[in-house]
Backbone as CSV, one residue per row, in Angstrom:
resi,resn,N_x,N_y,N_z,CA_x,CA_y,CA_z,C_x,C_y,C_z
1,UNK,146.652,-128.332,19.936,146.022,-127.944,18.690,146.157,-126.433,18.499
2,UNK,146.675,-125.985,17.239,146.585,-124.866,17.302,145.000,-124.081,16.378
3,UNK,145.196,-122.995,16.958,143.869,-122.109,17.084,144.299,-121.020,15.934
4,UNK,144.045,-120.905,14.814,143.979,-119.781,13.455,143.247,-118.838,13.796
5,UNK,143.217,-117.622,13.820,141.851,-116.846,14.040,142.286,-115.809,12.744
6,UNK,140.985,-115.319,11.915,140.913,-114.495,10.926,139.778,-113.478,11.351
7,UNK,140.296,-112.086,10.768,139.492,-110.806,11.089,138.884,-110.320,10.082
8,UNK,137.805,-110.165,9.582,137.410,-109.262,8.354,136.629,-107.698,9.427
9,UNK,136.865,-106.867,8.215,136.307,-105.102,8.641,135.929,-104.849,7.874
10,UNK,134.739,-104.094,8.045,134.650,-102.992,7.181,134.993,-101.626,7.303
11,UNK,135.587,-100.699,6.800,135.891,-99.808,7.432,135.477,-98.635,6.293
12,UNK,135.455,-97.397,6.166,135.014,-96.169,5.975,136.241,-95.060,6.101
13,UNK,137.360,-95.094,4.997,138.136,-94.295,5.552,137.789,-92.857,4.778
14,UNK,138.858,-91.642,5.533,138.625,-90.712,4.658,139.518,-90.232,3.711
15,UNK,139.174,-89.359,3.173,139.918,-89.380,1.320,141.396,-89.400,1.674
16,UNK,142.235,-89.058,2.829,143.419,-89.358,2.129,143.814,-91.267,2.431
17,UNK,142.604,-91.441,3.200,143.323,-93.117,3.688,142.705,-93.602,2.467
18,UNK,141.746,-93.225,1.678,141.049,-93.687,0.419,142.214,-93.783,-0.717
19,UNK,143.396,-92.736,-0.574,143.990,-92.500,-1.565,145.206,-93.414,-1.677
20,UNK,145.750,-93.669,-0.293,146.991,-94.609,0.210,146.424,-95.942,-0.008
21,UNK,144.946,-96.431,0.263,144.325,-97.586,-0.483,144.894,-97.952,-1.510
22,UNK,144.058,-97.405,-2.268,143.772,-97.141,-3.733,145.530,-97.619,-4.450
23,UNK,146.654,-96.547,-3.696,147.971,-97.028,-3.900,148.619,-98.208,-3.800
24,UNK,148.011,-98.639,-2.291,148.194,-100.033,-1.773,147.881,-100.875,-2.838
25,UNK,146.790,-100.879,-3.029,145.949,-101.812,-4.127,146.577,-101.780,-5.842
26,UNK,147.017,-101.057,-6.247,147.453,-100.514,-7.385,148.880,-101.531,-6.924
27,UNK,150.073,-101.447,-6.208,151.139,-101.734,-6.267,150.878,-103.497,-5.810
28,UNK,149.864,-103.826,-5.461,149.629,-105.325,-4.920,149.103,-105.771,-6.338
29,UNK,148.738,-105.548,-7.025,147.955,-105.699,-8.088,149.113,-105.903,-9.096
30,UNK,150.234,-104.807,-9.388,151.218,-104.634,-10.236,152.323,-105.561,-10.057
31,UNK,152.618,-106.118,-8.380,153.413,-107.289,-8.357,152.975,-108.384,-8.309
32,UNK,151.752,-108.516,-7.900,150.921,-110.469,-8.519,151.175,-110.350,-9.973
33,UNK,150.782,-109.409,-10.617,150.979,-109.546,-12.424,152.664,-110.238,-12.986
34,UNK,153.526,-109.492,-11.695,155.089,-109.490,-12.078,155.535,-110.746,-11.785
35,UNK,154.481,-110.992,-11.066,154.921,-112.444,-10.604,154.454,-113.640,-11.584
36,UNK,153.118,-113.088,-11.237,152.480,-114.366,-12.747,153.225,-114.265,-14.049
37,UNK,153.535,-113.245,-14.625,154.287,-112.959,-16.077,155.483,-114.152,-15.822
38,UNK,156.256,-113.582,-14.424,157.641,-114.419,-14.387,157.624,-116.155,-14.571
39,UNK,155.743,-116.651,-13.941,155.483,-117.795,-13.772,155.151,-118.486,-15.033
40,UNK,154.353,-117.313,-15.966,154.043,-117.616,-17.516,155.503,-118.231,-18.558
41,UNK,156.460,-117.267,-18.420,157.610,-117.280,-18.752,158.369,-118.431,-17.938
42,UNK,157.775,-118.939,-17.538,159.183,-119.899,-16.528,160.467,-119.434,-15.906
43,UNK,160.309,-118.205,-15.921,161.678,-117.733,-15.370,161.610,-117.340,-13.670
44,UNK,162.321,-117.180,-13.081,162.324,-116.953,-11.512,162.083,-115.278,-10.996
45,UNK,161.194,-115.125,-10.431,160.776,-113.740,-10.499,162.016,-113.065,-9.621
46,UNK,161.829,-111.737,-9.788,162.640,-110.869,-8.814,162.213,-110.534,-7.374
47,UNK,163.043,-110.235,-6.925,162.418,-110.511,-4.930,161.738,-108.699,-4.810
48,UNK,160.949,-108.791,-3.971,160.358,-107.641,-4.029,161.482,-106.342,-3.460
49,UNK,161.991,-107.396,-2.681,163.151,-105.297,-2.164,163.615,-105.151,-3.747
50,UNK,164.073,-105.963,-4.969,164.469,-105.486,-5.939,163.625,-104.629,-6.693
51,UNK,162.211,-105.273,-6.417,161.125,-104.172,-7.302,161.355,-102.951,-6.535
52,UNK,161.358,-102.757,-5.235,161.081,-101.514,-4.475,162.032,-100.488,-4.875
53,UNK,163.319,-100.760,-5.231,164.721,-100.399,-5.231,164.378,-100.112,-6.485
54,UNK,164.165,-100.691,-7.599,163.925,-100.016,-9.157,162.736,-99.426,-9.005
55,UNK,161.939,-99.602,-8.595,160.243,-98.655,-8.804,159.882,-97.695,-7.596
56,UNK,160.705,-96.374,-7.624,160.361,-95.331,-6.680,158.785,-95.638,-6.125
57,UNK,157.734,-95.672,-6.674,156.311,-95.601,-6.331,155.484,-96.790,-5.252
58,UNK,156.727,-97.642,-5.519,156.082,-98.946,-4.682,156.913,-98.255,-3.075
59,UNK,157.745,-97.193,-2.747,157.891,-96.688,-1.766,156.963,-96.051,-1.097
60,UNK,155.568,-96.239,-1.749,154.837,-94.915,-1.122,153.770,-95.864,-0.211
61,UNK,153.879,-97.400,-0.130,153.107,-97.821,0.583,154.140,-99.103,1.334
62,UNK,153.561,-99.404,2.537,154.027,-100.080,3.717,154.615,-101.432,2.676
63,UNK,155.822,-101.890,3.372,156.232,-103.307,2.128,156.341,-104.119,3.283
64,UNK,155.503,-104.779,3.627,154.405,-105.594,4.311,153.629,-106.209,3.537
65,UNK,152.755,-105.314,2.761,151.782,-106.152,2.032,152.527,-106.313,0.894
66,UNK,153.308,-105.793,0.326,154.090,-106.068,-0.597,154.746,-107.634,-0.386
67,UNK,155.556,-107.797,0.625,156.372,-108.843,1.011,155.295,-109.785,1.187
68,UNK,153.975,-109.756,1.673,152.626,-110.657,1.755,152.407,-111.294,0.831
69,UNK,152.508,-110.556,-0.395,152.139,-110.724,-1.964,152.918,-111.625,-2.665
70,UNK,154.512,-111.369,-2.151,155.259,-112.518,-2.508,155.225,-114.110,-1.836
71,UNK,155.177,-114.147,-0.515,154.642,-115.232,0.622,153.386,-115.956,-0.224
72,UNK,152.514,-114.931,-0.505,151.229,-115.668,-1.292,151.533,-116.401,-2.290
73,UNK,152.265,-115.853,-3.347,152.524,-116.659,-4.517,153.670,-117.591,-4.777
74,UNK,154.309,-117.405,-3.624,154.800,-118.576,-3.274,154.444,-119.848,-2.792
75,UNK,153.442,-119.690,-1.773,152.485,-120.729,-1.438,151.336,-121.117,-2.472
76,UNK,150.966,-120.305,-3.196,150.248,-120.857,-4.574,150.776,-121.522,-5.820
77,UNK,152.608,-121.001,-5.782,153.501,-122.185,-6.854,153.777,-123.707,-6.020
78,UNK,153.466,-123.585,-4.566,153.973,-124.512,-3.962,152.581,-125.713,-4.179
79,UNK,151.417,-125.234,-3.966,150.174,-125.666,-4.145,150.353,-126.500,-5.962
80,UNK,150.163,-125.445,-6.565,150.528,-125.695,-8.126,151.097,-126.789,-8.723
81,UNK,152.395,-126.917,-8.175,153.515,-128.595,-8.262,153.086,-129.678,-7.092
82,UNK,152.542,-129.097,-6.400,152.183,-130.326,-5.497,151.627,-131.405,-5.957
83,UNK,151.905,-132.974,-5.683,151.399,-134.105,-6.336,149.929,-133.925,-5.353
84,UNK,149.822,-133.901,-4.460,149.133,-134.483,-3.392,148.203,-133.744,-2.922
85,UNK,147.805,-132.499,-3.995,146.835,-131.492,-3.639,145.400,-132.654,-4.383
86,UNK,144.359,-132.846,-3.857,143.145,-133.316,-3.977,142.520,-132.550,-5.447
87,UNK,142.501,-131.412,-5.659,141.895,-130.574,-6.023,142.677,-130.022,-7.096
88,UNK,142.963,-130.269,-8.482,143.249,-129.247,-9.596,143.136,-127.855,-9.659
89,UNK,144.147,-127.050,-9.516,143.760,-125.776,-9.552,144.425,-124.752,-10.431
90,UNK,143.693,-124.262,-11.752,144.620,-123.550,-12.810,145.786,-122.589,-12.431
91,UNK,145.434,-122.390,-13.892,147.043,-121.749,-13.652,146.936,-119.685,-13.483
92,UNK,147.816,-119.463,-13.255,147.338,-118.101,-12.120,147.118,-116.793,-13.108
93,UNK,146.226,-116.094,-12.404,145.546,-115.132,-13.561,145.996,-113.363,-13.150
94,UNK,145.953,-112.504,-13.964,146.633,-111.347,-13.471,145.269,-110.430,-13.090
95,UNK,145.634,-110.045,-12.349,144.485,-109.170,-11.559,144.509,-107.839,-12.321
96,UNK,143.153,-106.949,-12.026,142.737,-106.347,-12.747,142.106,-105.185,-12.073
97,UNK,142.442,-103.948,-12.596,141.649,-103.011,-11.761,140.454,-102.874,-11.075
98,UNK,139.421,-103.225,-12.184,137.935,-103.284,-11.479,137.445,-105.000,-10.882
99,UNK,138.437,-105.451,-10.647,137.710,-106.791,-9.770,137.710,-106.437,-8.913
100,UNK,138.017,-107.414,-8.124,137.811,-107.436,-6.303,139.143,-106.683,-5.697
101,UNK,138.827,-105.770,-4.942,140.634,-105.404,-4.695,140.557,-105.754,-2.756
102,UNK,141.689,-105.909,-2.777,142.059,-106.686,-1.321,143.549,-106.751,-1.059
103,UNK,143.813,-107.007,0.014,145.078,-107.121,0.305,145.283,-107.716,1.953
104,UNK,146.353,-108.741,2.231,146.593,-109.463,3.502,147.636,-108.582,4.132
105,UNK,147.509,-108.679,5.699,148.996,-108.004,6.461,148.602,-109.543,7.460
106,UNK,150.315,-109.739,7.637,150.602,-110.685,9.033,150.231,-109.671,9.847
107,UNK,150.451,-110.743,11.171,149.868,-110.373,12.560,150.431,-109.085,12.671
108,UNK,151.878,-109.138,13.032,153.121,-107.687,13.778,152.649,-106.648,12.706
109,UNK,151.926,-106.472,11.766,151.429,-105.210,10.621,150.919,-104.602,11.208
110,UNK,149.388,-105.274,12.139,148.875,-104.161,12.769,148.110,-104.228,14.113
111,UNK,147.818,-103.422,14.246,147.447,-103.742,15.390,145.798,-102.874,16.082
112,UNK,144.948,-103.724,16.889,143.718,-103.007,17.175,143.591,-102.156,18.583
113,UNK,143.279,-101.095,18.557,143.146,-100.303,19.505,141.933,-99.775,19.753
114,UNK,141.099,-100.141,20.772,139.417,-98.893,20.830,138.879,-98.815,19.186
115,UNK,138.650,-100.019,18.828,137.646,-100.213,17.429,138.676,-99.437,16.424
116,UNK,139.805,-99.391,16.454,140.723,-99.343,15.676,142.013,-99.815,15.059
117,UNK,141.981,-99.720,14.007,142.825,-100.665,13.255,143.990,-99.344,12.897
118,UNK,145.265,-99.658,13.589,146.663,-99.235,13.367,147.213,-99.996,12.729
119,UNK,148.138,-99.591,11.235,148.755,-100.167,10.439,149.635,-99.568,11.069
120,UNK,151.493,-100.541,11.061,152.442,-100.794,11.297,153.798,-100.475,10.077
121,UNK,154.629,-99.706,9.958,155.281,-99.702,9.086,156.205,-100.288,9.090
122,UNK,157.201,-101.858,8.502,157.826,-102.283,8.829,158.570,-102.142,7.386
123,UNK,159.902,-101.680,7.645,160.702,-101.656,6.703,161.763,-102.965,6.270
């Protein structure tokens, strides 16, 4: 049987990790939208190294969570067409500055050291 384990933190950073957030969150936010638009439209979205490669700014944060973002909404179009999901679940909404802001990293992203959380830059 396998064993899932999930971590939540709270953490307290200072203003410049506040600011690389804030970026993080801004560019996770800007490709769920790119994605949903592409899903609204029926057309097949673009892969994220293509966003990175046209949009200098999405360089300024780890593409990890970027590449996360795509994994996600992939598994939520997969959910979406599924016959055999129990549960109806609409259709996908574009995120918004002042909601909830968040963002996932796989395992190899980061890593904990002495009550600390090291992010991983994987190119």
């Amino acid at each position: 049987m396998i064993q899932k384990k999930a971590y939540k933190f709270r953490i307290y950073p200072n203003n410049t990790q506040k600011i690389l957030l804030s970026k993080t969150f801004g560019c996770v936010r800007y490709i769920w939208n790119q994605f949903v638009e592409s899903f609204n439209k029926r057309e097949n979205p673009k892969s994220t190294t293509l966003f990175r490669k046209e949009i200098e700014w999405l360089k300024e944060v780890s593409s990890v969570v970027i590449q996360q973002k795509e994994v996600d909404f992939i598994l939520f179009k997969k959910q979406f067409f599924s016959k055999n999901r129990k549960k109806k679940i609409g259709r996908p909404s574009f995120k918004k500055k002042f909601q909830k802001q968040s963002y996932r990293l796989s395992y190899p992203a980061f890593t904990l050291e002495n009550e600390m959380i090291n992010l991983i830059e994987i190119e």
